[in-house]
Structure formats: C-alpha cells, structure tokens
PyMOL CGO cylinders between C-alpha atoms (Angstrom):
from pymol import cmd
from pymol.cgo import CYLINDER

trace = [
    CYLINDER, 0.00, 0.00, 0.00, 1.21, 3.40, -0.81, 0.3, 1, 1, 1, 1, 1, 1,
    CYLINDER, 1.21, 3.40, -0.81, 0.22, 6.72, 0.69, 0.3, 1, 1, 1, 1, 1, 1,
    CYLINDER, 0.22, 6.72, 0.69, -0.58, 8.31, -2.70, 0.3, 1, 1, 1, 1, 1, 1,
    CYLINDER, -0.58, 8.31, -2.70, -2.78, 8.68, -5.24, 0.3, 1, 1, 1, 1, 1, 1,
    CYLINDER, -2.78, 8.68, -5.24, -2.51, 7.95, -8.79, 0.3, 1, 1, 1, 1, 1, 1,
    CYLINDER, -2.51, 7.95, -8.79, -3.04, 12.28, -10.24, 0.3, 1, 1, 1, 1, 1, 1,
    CYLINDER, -3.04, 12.28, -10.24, -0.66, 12.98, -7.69, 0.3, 1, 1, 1, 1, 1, 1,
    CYLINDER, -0.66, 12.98, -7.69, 2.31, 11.04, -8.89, 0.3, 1, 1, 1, 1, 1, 1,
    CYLINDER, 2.31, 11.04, -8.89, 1.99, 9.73, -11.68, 0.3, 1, 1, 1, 1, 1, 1,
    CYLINDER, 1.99, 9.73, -11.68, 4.72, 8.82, -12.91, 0.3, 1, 1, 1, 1, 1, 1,
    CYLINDER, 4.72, 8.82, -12.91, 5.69, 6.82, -10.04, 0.3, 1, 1, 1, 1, 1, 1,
    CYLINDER, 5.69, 6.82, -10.04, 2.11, 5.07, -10.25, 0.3, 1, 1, 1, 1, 1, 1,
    CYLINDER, 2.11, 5.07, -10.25, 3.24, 4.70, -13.84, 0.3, 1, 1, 1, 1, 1, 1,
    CYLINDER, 3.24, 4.70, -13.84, 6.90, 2.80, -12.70, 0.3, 1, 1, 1, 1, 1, 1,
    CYLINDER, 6.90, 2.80, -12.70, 4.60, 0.35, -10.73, 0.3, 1, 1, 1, 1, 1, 1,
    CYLINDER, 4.60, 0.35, -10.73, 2.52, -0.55, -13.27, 0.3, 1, 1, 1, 1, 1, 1,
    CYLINDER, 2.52, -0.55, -13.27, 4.93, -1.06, -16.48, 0.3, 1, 1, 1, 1, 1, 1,
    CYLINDER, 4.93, -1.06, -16.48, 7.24, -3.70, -13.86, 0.3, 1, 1, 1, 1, 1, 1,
    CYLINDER, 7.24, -3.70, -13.86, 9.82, -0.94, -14.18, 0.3, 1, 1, 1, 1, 1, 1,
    CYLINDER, 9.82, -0.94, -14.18, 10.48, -0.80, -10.62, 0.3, 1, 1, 1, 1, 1, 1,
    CYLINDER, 10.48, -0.80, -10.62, 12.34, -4.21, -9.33, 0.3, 1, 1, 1, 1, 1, 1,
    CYLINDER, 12.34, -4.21, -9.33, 14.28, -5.75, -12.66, 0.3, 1, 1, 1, 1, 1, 1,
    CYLINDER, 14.28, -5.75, -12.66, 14.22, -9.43, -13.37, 0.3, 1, 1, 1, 1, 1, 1,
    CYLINDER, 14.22, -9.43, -13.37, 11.28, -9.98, -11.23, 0.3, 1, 1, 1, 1, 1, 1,
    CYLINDER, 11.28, -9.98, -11.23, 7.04, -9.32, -10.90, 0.3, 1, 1, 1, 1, 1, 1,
    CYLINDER, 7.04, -9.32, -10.90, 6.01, -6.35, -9.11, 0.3, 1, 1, 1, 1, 1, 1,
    CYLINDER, 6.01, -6.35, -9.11, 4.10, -7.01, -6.46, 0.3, 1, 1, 1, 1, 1, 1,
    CYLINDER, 4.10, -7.01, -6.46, 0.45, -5.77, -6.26, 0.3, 1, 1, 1, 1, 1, 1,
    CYLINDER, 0.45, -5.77, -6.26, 0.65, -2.53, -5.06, 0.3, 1, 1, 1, 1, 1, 1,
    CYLINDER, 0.65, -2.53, -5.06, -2.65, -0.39, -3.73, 0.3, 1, 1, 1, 1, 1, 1,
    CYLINDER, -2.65, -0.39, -3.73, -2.98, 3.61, -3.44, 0.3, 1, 1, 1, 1, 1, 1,
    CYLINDER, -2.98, 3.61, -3.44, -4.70, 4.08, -0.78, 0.3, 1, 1, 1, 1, 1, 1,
    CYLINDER, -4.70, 4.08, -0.78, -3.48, 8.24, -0.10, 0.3, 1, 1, 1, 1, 1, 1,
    CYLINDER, -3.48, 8.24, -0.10, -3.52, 10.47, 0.67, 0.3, 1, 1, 1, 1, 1, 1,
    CYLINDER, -3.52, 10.47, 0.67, -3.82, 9.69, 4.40, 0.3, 1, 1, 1, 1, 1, 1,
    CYLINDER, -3.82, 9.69, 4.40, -2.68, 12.21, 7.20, 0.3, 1, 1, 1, 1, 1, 1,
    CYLINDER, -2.68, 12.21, 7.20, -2.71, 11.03, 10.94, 0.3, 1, 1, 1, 1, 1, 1,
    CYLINDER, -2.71, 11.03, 10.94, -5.10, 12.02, 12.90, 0.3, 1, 1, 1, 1, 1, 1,
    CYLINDER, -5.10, 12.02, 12.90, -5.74, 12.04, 17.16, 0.3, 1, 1, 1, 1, 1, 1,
    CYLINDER, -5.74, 12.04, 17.16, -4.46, 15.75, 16.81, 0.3, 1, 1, 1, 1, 1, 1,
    CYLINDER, -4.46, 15.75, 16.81, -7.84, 17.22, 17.69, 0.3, 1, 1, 1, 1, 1, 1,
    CYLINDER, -7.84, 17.22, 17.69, -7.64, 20.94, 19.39, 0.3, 1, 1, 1, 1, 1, 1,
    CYLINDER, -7.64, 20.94, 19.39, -9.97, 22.09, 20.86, 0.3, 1, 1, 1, 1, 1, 1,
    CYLINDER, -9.97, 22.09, 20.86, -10.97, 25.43, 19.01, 0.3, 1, 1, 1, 1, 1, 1,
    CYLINDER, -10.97, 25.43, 19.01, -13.04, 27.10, 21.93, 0.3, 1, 1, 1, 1, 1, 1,
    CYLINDER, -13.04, 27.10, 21.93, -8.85, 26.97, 23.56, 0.3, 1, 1, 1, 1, 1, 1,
    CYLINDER, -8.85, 26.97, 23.56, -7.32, 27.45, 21.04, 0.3, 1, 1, 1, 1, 1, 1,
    CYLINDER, -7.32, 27.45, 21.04, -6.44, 31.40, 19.95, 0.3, 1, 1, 1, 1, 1, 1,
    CYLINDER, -6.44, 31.40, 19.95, -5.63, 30.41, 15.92, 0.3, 1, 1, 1, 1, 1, 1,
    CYLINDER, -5.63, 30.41, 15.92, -9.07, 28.87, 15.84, 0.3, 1, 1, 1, 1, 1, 1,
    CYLINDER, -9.07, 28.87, 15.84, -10.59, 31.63, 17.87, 0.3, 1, 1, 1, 1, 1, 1,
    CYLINDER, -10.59, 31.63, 17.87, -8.92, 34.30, 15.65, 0.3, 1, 1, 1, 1, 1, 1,
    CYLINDER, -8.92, 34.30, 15.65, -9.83, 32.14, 12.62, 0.3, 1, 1, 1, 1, 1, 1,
    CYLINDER, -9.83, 32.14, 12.62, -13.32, 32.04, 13.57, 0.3, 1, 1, 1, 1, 1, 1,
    CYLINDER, -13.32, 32.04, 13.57, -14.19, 35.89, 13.13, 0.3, 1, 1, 1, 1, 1, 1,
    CYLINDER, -14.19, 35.89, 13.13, -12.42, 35.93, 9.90, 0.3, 1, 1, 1, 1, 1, 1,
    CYLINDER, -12.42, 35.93, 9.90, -14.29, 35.39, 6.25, 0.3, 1, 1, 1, 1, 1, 1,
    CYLINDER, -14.29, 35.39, 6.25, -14.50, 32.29, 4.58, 0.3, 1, 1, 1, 1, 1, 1,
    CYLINDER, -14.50, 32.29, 4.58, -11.38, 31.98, 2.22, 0.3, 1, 1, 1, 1, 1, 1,
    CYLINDER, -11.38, 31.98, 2.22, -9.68, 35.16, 3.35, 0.3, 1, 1, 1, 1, 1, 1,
    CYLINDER, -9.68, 35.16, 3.35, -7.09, 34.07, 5.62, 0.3, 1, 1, 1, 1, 1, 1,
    CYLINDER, -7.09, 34.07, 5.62, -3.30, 33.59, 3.72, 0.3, 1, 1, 1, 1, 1, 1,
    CYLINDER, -3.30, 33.59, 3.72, -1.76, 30.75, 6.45, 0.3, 1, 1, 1, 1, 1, 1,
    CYLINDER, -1.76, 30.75, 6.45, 2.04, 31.35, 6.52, 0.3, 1, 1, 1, 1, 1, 1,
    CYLINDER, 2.04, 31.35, 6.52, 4.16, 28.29, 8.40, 0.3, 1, 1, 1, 1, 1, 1,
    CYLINDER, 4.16, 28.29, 8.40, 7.93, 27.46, 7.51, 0.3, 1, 1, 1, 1, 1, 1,
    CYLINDER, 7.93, 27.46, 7.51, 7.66, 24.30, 9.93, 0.3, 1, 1, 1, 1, 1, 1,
    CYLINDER, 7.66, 24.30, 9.93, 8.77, 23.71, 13.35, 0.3, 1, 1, 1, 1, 1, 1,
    CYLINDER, 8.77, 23.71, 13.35, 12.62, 23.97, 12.15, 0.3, 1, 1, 1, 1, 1, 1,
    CYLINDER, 12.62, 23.97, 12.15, 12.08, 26.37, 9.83, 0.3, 1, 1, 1, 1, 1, 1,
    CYLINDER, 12.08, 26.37, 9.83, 14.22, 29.09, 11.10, 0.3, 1, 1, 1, 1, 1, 1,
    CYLINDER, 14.22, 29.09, 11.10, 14.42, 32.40, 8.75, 0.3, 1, 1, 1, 1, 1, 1,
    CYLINDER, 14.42, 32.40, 8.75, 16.63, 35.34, 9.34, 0.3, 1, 1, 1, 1, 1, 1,
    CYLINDER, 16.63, 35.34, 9.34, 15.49, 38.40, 11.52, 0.3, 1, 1, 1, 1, 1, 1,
    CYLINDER, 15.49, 38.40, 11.52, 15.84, 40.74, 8.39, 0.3, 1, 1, 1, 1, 1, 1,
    CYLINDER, 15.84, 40.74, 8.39, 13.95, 37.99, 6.21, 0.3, 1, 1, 1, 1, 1, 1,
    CYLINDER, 13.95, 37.99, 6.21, 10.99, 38.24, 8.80, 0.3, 1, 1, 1, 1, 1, 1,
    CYLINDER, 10.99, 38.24, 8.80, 11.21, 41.72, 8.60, 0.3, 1, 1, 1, 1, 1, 1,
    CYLINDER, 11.21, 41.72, 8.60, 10.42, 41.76, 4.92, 0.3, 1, 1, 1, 1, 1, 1,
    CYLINDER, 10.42, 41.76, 4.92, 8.04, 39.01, 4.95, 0.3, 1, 1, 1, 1, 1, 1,
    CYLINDER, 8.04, 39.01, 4.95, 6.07, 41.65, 7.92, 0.3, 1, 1, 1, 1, 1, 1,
    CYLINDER, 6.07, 41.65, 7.92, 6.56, 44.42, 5.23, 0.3, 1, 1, 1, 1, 1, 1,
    CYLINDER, 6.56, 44.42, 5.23, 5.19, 42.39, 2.76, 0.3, 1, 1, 1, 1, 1, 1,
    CYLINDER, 5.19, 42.39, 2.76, 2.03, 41.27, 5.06, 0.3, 1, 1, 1, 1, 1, 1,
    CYLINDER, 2.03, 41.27, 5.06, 1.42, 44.24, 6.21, 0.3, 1, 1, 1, 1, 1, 1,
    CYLINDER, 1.42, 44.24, 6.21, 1.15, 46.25, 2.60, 0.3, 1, 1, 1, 1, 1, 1,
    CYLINDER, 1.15, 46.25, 2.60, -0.50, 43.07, 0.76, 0.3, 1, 1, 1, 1, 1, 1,
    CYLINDER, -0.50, 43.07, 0.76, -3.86, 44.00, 3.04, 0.3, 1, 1, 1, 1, 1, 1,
    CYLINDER, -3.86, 44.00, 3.04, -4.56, 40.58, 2.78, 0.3, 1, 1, 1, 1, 1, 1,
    CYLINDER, -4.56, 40.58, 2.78, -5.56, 38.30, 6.57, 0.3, 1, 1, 1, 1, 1, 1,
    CYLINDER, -5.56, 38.30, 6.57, -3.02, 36.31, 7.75, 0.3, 1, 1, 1, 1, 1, 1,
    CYLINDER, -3.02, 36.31, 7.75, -1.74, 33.90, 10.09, 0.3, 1, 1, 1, 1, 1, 1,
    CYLINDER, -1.74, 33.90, 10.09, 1.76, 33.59, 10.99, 0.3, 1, 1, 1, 1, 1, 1,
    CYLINDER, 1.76, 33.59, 10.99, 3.85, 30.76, 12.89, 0.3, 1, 1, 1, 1, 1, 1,
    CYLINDER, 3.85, 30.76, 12.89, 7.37, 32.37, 13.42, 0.3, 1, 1, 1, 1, 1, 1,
    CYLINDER, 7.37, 32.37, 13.42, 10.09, 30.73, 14.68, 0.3, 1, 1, 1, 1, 1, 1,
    CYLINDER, 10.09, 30.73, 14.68, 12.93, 32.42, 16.60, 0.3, 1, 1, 1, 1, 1, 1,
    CYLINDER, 12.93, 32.42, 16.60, 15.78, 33.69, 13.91, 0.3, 1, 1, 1, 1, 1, 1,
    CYLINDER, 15.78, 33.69, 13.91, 18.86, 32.62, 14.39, 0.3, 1, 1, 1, 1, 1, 1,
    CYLINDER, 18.86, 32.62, 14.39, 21.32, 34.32, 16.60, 0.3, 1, 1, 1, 1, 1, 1,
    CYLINDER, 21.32, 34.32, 16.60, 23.25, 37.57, 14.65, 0.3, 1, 1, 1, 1, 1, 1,
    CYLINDER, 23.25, 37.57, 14.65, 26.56, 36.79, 16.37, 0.3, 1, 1, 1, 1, 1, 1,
    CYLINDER, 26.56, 36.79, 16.37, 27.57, 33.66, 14.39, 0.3, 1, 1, 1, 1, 1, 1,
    CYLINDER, 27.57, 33.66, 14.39, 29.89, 32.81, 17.07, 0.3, 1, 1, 1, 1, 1, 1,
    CYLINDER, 29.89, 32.81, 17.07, 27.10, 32.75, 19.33, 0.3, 1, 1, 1, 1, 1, 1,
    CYLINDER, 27.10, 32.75, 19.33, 27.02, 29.48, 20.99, 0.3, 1, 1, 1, 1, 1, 1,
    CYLINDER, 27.02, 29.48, 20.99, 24.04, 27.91, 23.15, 0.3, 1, 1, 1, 1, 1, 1,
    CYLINDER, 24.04, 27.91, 23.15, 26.15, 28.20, 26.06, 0.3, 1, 1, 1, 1, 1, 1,
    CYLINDER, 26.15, 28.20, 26.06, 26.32, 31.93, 25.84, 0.3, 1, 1, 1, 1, 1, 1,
    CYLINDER, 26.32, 31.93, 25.84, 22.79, 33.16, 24.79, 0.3, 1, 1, 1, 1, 1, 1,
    CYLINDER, 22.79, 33.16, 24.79, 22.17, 31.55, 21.64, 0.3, 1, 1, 1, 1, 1, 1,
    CYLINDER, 22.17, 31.55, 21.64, 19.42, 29.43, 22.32, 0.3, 1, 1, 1, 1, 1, 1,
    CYLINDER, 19.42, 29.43, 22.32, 17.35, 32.18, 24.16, 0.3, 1, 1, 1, 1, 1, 1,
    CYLINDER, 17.35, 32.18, 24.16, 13.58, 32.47, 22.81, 0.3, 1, 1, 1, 1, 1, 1,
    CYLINDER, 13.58, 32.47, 22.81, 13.25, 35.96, 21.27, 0.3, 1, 1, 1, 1, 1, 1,
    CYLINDER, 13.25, 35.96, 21.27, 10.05, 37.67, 21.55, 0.3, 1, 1, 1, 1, 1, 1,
    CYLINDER, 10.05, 37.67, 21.55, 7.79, 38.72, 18.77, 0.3, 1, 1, 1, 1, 1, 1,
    CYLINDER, 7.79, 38.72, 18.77, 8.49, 42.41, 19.51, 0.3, 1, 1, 1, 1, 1, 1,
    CYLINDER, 8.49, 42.41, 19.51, 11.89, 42.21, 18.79, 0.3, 1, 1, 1, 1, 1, 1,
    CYLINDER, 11.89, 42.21, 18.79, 11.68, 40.05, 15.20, 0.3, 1, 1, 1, 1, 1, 1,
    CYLINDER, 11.68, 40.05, 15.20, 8.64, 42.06, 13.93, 0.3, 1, 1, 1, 1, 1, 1,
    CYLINDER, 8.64, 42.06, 13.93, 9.13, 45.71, 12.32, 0.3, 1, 1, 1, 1, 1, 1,
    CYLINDER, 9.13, 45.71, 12.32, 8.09, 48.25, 15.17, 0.3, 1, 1, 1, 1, 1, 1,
    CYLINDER, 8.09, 48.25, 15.17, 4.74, 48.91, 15.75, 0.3, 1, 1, 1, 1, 1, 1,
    CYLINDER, 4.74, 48.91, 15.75, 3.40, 45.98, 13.21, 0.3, 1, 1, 1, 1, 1, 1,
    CYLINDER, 3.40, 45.98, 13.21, 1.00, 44.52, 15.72, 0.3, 1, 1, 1, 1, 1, 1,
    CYLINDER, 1.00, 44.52, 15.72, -0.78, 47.59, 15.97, 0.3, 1, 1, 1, 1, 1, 1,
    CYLINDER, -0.78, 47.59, 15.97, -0.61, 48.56, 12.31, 0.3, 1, 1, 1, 1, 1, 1,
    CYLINDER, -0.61, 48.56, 12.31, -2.09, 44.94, 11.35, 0.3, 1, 1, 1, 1, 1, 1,
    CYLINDER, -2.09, 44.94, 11.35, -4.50, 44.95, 13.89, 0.3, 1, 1, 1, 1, 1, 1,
    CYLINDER, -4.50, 44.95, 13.89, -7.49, 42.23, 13.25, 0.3, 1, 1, 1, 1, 1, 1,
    CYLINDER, -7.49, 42.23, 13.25, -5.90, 42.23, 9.68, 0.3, 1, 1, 1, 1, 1, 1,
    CYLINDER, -5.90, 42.23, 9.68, -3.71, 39.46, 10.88, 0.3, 1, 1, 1, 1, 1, 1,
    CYLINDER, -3.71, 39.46, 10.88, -2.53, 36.92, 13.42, 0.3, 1, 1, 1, 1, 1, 1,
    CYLINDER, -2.53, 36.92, 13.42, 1.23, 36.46, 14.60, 0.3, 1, 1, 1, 1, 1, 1,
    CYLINDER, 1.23, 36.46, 14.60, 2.05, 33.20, 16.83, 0.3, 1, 1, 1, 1, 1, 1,
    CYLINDER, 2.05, 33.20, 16.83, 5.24, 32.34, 18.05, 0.3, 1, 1, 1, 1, 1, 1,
    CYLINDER, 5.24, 32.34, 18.05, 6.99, 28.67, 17.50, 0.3, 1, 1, 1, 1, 1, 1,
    CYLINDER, 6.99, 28.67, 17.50, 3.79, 26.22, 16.83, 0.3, 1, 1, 1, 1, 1, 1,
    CYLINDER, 3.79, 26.22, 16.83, 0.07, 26.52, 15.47, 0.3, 1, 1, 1, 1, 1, 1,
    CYLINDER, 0.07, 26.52, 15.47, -2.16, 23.48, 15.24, 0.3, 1, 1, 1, 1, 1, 1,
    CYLINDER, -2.16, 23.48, 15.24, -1.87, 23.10, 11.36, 0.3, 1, 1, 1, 1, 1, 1,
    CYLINDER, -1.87, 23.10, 11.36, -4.38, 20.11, 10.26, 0.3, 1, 1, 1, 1, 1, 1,
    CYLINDER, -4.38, 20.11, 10.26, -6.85, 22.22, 12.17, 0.3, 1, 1, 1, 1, 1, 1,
    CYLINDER, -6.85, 22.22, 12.17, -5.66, 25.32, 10.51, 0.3, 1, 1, 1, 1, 1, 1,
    CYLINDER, -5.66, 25.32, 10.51, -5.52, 23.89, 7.28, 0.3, 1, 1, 1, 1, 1, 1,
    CYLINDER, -5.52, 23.89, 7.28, -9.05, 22.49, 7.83, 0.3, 1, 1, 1, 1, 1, 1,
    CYLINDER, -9.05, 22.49, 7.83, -10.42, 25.53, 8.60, 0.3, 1, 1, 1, 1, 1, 1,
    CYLINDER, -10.42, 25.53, 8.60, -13.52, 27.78, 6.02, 0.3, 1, 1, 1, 1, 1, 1,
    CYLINDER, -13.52, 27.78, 6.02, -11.62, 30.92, 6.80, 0.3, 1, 1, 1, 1, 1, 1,
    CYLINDER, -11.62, 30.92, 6.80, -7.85, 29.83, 5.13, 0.3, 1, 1, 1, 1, 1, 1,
    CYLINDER, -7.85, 29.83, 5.13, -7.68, 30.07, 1.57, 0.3, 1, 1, 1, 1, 1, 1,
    CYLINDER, -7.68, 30.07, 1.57, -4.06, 30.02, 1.02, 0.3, 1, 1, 1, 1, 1, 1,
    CYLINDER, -4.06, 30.02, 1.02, -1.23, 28.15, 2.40, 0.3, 1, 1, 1, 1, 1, 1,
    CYLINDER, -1.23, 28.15, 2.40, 2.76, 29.52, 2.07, 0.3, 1, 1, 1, 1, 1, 1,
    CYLINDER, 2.76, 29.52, 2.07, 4.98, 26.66, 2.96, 0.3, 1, 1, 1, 1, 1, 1,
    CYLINDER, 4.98, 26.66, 2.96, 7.64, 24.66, 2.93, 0.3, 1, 1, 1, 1, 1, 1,
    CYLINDER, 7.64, 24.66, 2.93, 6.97, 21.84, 1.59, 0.3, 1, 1, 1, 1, 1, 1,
    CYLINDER, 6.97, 21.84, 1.59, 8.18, 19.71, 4.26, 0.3, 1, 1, 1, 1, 1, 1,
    CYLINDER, 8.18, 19.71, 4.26, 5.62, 15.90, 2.78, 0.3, 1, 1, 1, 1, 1, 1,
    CYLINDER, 5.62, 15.90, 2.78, 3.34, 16.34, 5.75, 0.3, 1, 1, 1, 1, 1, 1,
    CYLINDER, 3.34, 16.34, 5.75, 2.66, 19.77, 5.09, 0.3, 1, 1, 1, 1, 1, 1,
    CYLINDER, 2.66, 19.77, 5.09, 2.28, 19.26, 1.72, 0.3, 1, 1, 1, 1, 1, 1,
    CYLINDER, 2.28, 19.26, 1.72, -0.31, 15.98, 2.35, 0.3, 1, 1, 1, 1, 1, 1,
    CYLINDER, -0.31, 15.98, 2.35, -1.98, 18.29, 5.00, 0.3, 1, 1, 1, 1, 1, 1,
    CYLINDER, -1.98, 18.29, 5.00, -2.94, 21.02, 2.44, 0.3, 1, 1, 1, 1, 1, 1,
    CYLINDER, -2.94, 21.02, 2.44, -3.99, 18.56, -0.12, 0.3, 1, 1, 1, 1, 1, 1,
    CYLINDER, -3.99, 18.56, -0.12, -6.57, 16.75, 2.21, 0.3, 1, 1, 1, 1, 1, 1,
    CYLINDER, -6.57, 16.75, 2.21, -7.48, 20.29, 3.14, 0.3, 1, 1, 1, 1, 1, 1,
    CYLINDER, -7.48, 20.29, 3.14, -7.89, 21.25, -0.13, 0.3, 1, 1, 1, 1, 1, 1,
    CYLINDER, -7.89, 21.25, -0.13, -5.56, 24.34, 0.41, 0.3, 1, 1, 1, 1, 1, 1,
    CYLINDER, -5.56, 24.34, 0.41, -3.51, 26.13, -2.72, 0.3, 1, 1, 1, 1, 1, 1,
    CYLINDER, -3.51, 26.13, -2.72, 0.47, 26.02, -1.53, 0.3, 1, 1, 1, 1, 1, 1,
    CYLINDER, 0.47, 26.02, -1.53, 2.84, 28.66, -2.31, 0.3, 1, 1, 1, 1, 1, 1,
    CYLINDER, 2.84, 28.66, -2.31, 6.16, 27.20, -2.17, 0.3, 1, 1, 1, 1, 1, 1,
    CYLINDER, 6.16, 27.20, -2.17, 8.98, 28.26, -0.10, 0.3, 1, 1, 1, 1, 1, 1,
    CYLINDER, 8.98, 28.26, -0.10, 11.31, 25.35, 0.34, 0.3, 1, 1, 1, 1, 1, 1,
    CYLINDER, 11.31, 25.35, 0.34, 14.19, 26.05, 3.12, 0.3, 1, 1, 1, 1, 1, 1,
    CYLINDER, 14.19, 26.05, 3.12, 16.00, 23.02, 3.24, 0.3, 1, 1, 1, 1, 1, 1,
    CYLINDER, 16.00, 23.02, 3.24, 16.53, 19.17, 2.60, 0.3, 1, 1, 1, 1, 1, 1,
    CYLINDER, 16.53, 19.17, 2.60, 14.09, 17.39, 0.55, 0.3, 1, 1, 1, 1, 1, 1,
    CYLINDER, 14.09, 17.39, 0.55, 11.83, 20.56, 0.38, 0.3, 1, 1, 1, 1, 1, 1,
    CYLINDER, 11.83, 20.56, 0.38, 13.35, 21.50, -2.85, 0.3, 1, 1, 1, 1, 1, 1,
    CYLINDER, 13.35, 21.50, -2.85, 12.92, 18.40, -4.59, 0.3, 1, 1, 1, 1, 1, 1,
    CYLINDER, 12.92, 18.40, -4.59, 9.08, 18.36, -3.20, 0.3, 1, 1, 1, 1, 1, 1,
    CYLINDER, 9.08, 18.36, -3.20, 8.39, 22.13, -4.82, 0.3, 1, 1, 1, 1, 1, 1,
    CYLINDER, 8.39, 22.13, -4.82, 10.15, 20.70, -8.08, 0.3, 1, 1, 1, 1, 1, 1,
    CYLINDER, 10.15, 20.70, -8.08, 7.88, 17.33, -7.76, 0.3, 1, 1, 1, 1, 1, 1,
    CYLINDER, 7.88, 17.33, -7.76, 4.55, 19.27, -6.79, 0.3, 1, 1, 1, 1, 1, 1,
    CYLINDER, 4.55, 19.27, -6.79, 5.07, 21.56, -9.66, 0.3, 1, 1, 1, 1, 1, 1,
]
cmd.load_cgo(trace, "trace")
C-alpha cells in the first residue's frame, strides 16, 4: 500500500505498473490508498487562539504562513516578509520561529538558544498597524486544524511531505517556499 494517489504522482504510479520498478522480477500488487494524514491531533478550538482568531475571519480570506517547526528564517527575512504582510492587506496567520542568533559565534552556552520575543523580530509597531488584519504566533500553530479551517484560503509553505499531504486533504492552494533538505525536490515534484 502506498500513501498516494494515482493524479498525484503519476509517474511513479506509472513505474509500478509497467514492472519498471524491481528488474528481473514481478512487481508485487501494489494499492494507493493516499492520501492519508494522521489524525488524534484534535484541538480544541473554543482553547485554542488560531481557531478563535480564525473564527471571526471570512471564509477563504485568511493567507496561512508556516515554515515548519525547524524552519528558522533570518530576523531581516521576517522583517520583509512583515513588510510584505502588512502592505499586501490581505488576513493572515503567521507561525514564526525564533531567527537565528546575529553573532555567528554565538554558541548555546552563551545566549544563543534564548527564545526571542515577537516584539523584537517584527518591524516596530506591526502589531498595531495589522490589527485584526492578521494573526502572529510564536513557535507552533495546530496546522491540520488550521488547514481544515472555512476561513484559510491560502497556504505559504515549505513543503516539508506532511505539510504538503496536509494542504492537499485540506484542499488548500500552496505557495512554495522550500528552506532546506528534501523541500526542494518536493516544490520541483509538486510543480
């Protein structure tokens, strides 16, 4: 069984099919069964302040930004993505992560691992300016739930497979923004 389906690869599907896939030998039966996420990550949205904030916003209006939970972006590159946010007009929620440290000789012995707060990686005053237009959260967001919900219409990413499964069960257009390791190749292969 394979966590797939057959529109969303394939040319893989295709390699199964045509024997292509183990030489000198059958291929086994093979069933796609995909795409499957797990579940038993239910949040309760009358706790939750995403889903709160999610629930006063329109259906399809809210852009849901989330570089993973090791998706670390420069302090200036949050900056601009703020910028960008803030002038676009469009909702949004935000998972930030804290940037790295500026002092690349920084170790975690000496201050490096310290949690910043969103004050200091956001442009000043951009809470304020943003107001209900948006939501910031720092370092995790319930994202099947997120994903699930009427309001999001739009999902920047970075491609990391679960994500990408997530927004596809979700029905969610991604915008791509692969950061490392296979993320690249899964922008190229979702293409």
């Amino acid at each position: 069984m394979a966590n797939t389906f057959v529109g969303f690869e394939e040319r893989a599907v295709d390699a199964f099919r045509e024997g292509k896939c183990i030489p000198n030998g059958p291929t086994p039966p093979i069933y796609f069964i995909g795409p499957l996420i797990a579940g038993g990550n239910h949040v309760d949205p009358s706790e939750n302040e995403c889903l709160k904030w999610l629930n006063s916003q329109p259906s399809k209006s809210v852009v849901f930004l989330c570089f993973g939970s090791q998706g670390v972006l420069k302090k200036e590159q949050l900056k601009e993505i703020a910028i960008g946010l803030q002038k676009s007009e469009q909702g949004f929620l935000w998972m930030v992560q804290d940037p790295p440290p500026d002092d690349k000789k920084t170790d975690s012995n000496s201050g490096g691992g310290k949690e910043v707060g969103l004050d200091a990686i956001l442009p000043d005053g951009f809470k304020g300016r943003i107001g209900d237009k948006g939501m910031v959260v720092k370092n995790w967001a319930p994202q099947p739930a997120i994903l699930s919900h009427e309001s999001v219409g739009g999902f920047v990413s970075h491609c990391r497979w679960n994500s990408v499964l997530e927004a596809v069960v979700a029905g969610v257009p991604l915008v791509a923004w692969p950061l490392y390791a296979e993320q690249k190749m899964n922008r190229v292969y979702l293409v």
